[in-house]
C-alpha positions in Angstrom: -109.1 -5.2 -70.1 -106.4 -2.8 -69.7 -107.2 -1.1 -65.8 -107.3 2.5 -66.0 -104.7 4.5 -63.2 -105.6 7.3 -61.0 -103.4 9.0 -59.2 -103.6 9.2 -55.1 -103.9 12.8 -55.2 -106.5 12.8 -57.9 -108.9 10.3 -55.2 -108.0 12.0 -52.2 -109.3 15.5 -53.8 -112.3 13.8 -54.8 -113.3 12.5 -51.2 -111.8 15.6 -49.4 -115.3 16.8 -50.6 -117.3 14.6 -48.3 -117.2 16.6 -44.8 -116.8 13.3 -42.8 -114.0 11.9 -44.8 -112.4 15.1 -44.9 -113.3 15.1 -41.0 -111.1 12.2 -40.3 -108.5 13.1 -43.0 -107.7 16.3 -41.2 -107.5 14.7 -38.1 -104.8 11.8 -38.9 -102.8 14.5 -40.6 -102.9 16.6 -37.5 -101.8 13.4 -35.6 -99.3 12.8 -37.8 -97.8 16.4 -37.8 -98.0 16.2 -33.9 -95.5 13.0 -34.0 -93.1 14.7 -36.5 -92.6 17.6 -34.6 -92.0 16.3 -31.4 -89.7 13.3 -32.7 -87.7 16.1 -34.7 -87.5 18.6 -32.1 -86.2 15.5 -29.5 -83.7 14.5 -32.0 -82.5 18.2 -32.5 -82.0 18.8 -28.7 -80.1 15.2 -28.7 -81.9 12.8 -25.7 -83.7 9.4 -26.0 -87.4 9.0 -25.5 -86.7 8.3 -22.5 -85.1 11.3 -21.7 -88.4 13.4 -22.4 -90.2 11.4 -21.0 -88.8 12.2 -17.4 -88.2 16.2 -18.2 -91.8 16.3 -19.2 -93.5 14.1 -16.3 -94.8 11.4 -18.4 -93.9 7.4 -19.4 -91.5 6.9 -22.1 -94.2 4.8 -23.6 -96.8 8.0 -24.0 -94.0 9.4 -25.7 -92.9 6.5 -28.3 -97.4 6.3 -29.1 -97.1 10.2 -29.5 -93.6 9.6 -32.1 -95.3 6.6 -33.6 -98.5 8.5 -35.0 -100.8 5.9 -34.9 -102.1 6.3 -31.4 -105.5 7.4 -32.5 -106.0 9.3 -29.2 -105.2 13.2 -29.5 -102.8 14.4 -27.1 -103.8 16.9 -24.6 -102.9 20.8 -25.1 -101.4 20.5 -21.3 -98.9 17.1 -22.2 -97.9 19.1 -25.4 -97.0 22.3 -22.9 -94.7 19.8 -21.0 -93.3 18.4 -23.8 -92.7 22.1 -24.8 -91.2 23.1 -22.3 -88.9 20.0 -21.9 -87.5 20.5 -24.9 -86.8 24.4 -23.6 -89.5 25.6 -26.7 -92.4 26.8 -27.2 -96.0 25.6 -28.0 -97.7 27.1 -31.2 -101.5 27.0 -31.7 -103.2 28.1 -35.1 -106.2 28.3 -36.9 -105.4 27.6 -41.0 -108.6 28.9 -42.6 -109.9 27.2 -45.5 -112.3 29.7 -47.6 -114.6 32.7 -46.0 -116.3 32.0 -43.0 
């Protein structure tokens, strides 16, 4: 029996339609944007972890879970001001709306 293929995409459209998968779905890619931008926006101002750490009042090790993207914890609005600010820029909050409310 030859198995049929389905594409990621194709499944993940499918079970974006159940509001507690999507739920949780949303949520890791939030995390996961979170530890891009701050990674890239270290790298671009050129210090270590470490670095950020100190200039934003917090352990080098908060930092590396927040880079890493698998802490399942959500950072607070106030540690992402610090971070912000240690990296002299600014903190961005949005609402990306889905369909009419």
């Amino acid at each position: 029996m030859k198995a049929k293929r389905i594409a990621l995409k194709d499944v993940i459209k499918k079970e974006l339609k159940d509001s507690e998968f999507s739920f949780y779905f949303q949520h890791e890619k939030s995390i996961s944007k979170i530890a891009r931008l701050i990674r890239d926006a270290r790298l671009k101002v050129g210090i270590t972890q470490a670095e950020l750490a100190a200039r934003a009042k917090t352990s080098q090790t908060v930092i590396a879970r927040l880079e890493s993207g698998i802490d399942k914890r959500t950072p607070s609005l106030d540690l992402l001001e610090r971070i912000a600010r240690a990296l002299k820029a600014k903190l961005l909050v949005s609402f990306e709306y889905q369909g009419i409310l």
